[in-house]
N, C-alpha and C positions, 0 to 999 in steps of 0.2 A: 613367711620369713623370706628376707631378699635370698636370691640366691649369690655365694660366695663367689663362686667362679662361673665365666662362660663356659662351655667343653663346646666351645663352634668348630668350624672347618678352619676357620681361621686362628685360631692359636699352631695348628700344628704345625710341623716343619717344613707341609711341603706349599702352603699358605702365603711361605715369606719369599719360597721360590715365585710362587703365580705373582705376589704382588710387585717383585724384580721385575719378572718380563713384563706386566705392566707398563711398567716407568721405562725400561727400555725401549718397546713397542713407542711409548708417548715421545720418548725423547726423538723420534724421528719426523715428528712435528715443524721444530726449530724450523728446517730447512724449508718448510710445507710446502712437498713434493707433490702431493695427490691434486688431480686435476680440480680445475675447477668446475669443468663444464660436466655437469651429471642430467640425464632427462627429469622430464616430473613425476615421471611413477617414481626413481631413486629418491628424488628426494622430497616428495612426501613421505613414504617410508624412514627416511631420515628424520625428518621432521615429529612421523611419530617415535621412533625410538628417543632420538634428545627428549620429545616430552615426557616417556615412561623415565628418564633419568629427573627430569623433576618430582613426580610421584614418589620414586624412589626415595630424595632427601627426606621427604614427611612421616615414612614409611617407616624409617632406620628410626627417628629421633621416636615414634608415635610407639614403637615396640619397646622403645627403653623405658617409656613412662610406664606402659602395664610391666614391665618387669619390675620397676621400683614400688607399682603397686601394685603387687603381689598376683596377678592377674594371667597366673600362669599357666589358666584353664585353655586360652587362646592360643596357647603353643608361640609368646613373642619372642623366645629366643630361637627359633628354631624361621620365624619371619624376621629378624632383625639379621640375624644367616644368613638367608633368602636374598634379602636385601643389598646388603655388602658385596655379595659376590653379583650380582646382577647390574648393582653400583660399576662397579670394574670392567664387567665386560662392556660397558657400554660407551667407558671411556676408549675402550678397544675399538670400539665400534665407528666412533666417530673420530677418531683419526684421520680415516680416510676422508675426510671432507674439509680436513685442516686448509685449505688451500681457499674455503669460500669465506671471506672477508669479515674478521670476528673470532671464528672461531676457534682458529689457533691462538687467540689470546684468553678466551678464554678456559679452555681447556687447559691451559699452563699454568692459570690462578687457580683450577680446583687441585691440580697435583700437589698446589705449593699448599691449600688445605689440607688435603688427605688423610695425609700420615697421622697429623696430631688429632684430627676428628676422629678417624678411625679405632686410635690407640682410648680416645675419652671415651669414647661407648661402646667400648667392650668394657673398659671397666663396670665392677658392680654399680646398680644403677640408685645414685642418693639424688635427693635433693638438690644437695650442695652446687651440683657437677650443672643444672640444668641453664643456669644464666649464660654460661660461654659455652653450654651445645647449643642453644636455642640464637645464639650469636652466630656461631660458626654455621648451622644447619642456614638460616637466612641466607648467608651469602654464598652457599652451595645452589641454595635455589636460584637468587638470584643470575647467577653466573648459567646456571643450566638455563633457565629458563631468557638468557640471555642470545643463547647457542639457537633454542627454537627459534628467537623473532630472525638471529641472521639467515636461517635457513629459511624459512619462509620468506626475506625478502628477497633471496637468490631465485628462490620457484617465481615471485612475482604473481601467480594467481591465484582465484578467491579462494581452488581447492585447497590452497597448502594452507592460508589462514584457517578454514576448517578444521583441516586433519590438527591446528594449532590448537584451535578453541577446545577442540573434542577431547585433545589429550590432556588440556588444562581440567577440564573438569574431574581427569582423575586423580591430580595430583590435589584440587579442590577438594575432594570427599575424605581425603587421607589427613589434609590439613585442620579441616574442620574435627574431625575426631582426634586430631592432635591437641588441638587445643582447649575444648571440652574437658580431655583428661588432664591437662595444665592447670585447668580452673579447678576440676576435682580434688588432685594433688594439691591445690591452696595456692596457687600462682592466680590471682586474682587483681592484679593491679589493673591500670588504663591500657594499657599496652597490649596484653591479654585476652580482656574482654575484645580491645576491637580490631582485633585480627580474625575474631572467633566472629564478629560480626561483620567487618566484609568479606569474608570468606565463606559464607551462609549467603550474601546478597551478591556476591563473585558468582557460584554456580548458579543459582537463578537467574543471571541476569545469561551466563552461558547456556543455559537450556534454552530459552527463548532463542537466542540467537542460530542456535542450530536447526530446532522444530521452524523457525521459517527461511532456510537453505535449501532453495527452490531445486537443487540437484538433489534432496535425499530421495532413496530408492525405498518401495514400499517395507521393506526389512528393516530399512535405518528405521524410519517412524512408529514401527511398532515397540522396538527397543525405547528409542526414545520418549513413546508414552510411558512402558514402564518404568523408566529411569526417571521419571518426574513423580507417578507414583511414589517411588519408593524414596525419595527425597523429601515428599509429601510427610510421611511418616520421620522419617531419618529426624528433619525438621523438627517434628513438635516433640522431638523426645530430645533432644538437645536442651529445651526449655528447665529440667526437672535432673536434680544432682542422684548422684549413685544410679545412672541409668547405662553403665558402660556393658554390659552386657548386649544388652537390645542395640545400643549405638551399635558396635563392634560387628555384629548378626548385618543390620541394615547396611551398612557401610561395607561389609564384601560383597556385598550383592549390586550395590550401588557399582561395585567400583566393575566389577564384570560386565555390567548392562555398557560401561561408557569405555570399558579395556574393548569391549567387541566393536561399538561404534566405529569406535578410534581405526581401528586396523580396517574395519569397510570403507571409511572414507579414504582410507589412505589407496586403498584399490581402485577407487574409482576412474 
């Protein structure tokens, strides 16, 4: 049975103070006062944080689908929590880099999403709700992941597209399991299917690209071979419906092998 209400962090009262100072905090954007000039250890590190805010959008939408099916052995409201407020801090975060060419604009179209995204997936999670989350969630991604390429063309070198690629593939494994359960849920059209299928030949084509990134350190590549591993698997269970269990299992693990990656590269 769906559940009636969320009881998140986010309903209560001190919820709508954190999401004020937010918007606050962002409204000092406008001016974009924060330097431009940061080194490359900073903004790789930036680079991967913007990308864990892509992950993030796939995340929120992909815990709404197991709450509306009933799938509340995985604890999704308690990750769609998770989510939201990691969602925020990271608009926090990247404030200060408002000033590198992009990103103050887009940072200013996800606020201008927010509120009404936000306020749709807390609600109880129906069917009905999924065509203008799965609308609004796209252009959250898009916009974030719009934030990564300007960072990365500010760093200018091969490492920052790296630490790019690395962190696409997490929000890659989140997405694919987003969609999978879309298809489950009975969202079956063209559209559907083939987000779930380049986003299946999106990470592979990302693995490759990394396992031959002539700087990885003999740690990255060990990871790396498991994280192909385990996509190996992830993969052929995608093929076969009511297999959301096994997915959900492969796909945290997936997603740790390439959250660790991500943060090495970004040190390098």
């Amino acid at each position: 049975m769906i559940k009636k209400e969320l009881r998140l962090y986010f309903s209560s009262g001190s919820s709508k103070l954190f999401l004020l100072l937010i918007f606050l905090c962002l409204s000092l954007i406008i001016p974009g006062t924060a330097s431009a000039e940061v080194d490359e250890l900073t903004l790789n590190k930036a680079i991967d944080r913007a990308g864990l805010q892509r992950m993030l959008t796939q995340r929120m939408l992909k815990s709404y689908c197991q709450l509306g099916q009933d799938q509340f052995y995985i604890k999704p409201d308690e990750k769609l929590n998770d989510a939201l407020e990691r969602f925020e801090e990271g608009l926090i975060f990247l404030k200060d880099f408002a000033a590198i060419p992009g990103v103050k604009d887009s940072l200013n179209s996800i606020i201008a999403i927010w509120p009404q995204y936000k306020t749709l997936i807390l609600e109880p999670a129906i069917k009905e709700n999924i065509p203008e989350l799965v609308q609004m969630n796209e252009k959250l991604l898009s916009l974030s992941h719009k934030i990564v390429l300007d960072l990365e063309k500010k760093s200018g070198k091969e490492l920052g597209k790296v630490v790019n690629v690395s962190g696409r593939q997490r929000m890659l494994s989140q997405r694919i399991e987003l969609f999978y359960l879309l298809r489950d849920w009975g969202f079956t059209g063209e559209y559907y299917s083939n987000e779930l299928a380049k986003s299946r030949n999106a990470f592979t084509a990302g693995l490759d690209y990394l396992n031959n990134y002539e700087g990885n350190t003999e740690e990255i590549k060990i990871i790396l071979a498991k994280a192909g591993k385990s996509f190996n698997l992830f993969s052929n269970s995608l093929d076969d419906k009511n297999n959301a269990f096994l997915v959900s299992l492969t796909v945290s693990q997936l997603l740790k092998y390439m959250n660790t990656v991500t943060n090495l590269y970004s040190k390098l």
